[in-house]
C-alpha positions, 0 to 999 in steps of 0.5 A: 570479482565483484565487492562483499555482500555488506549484509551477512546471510550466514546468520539466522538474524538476518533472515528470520525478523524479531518477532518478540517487539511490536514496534519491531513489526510495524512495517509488516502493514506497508507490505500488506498494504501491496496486496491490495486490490481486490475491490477490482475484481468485481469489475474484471470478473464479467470480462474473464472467460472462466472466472471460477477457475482463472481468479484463484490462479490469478491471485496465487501467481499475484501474491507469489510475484509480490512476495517475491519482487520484496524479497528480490528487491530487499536482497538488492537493498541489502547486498549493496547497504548494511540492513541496519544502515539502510535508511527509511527515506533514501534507502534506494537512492542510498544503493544507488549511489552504492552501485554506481560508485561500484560501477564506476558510473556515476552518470548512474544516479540522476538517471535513476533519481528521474525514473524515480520522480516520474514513477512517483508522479504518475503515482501520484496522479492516480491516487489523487485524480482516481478516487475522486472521480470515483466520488464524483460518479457516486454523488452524482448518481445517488447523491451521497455527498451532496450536489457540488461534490457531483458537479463538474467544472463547466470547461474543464469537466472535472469534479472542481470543488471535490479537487479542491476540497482534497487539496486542502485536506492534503495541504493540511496534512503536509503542513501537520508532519511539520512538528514531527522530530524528523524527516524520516518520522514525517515520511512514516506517518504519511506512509503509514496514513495511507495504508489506513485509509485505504484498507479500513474499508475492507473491514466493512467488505469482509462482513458484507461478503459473509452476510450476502453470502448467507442471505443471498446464498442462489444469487448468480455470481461471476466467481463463488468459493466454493463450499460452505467451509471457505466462505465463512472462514476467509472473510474472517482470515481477512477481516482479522488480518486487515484489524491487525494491520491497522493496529500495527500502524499505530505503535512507533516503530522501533527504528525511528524516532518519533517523539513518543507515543502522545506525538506520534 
């Protein structure tokens, strides 16, 4: 026999969220957040044998396997914490100090603590390295962002003033979480600051599908929606939903304290 689940499923509050406070559902933005990706399509579609068939499979078993490992992974959470008591930062240190302290096994939670560092470096590293050499191929075929955001180090070959320019720009946002109330509010608005600045450009993307699709509606594609219904009513699904999730990120969630809506 194993403990009591700390959170109860017997109650409709627990599984349905409240939907009557905006500040409630701020984090609905984050989970969105892991959908995206489709600007990777493109460069996939050329190599897929049956793009017109194999994409809308590809993202309907992509999109059930997400929702699914948050739900799988939330349940987890919450069998060994009590939802209310789950706290933003070390919410999963938090259960794994639960389990190994169910388990007997403590040896457990520096275990876990390296997986977890190692898991966020290598996360770390491709978001950082990633999209500058992505700018780095931009400037320096089209020139952009000018020629030294497209110069390479002359040893090391990598873009060495775009790095450094990144690295003030993050040093910069690091040092202004500092005046934030708490730690927990300075994690938010850097989990938050990411989904913003990686979704905003899908509201350019979304437009720019319908208006080519109308101009150029005989260009050859490697996968087309089909009709003429879908087109029109899918980028805007998309283009409303990516607005809303922008705008969700900035109302203060209930469950933090943020010092206010001017600081926050």
């Amino acid at each position: 026999t194993g403990p009591l689940m700390q959170t109860d499923y017997t109650t409709a509050k627990n599984w349905i969220p409240d939907l009557g406070h905006w500040d409630t559902i701020v984090f609905l933005s984050s989970m969105m957040f892991a959908f995206a990706g489709l600007e990777v399509a493109p460069m996939i579609a050329g190599r897929t044998r049956n793009p017109q068939r194999d994409f809308p499979r590809a993202m309907a078993v992509s999109a059930a396997v997400i929702v699914g490992i948050y739900m799988v992974g939330t349940w987890a959470l919450n069998t060994l914490l009590p939802a209310g008591k789950t706290d933003i930062v070390a919410g999963v240190m938090q259960a794994m100090h639960a389990a190994a302290d169910t388990l007997h096994m403590p040896w457990l939670i520096p275990v876990m603590a390296i997986c977890m560092f190692f898991g966020a470096l290598g996360q770390i590293n491709s978001w950082l390295v990633g999209p500058i050499y992505m700018l780095q191929e931009a400037s320096r075929e089209d020139n952009l962002l000018g020629d030294r955001i497209g110069k390479l180090h002359p040893v090391w070959k990598t873009p060495a003033f775009a790095l450094t320019v990144q690295a003030i720009i993050v040093t910069v946002l690091c040092f202004s979480t500092f005046i934030s109330p708490s730690v927990a509010a300075a994690y938010w608005i850097l989990t938050a600051l990411t989904p913003i600045t990686y979704i905003l450009p899908y509201l350019v993307m979304f437009p720019a599908f319908w208006r080519l699709r109308k101009t150029q509606p005989d260009t050859p594609r490697s996968f087309k929606i089909p009709g003429k219904v879908l087109p029109a009513i899918l980028p805007a699904l998309g283009f409303l939903s990516i607005a809303f999730a922008v705008a969700l990120l900035f109302i203060p969630p209930s469950q933090i304290d943020m010092g206010g809506y001017f600081q926050y």
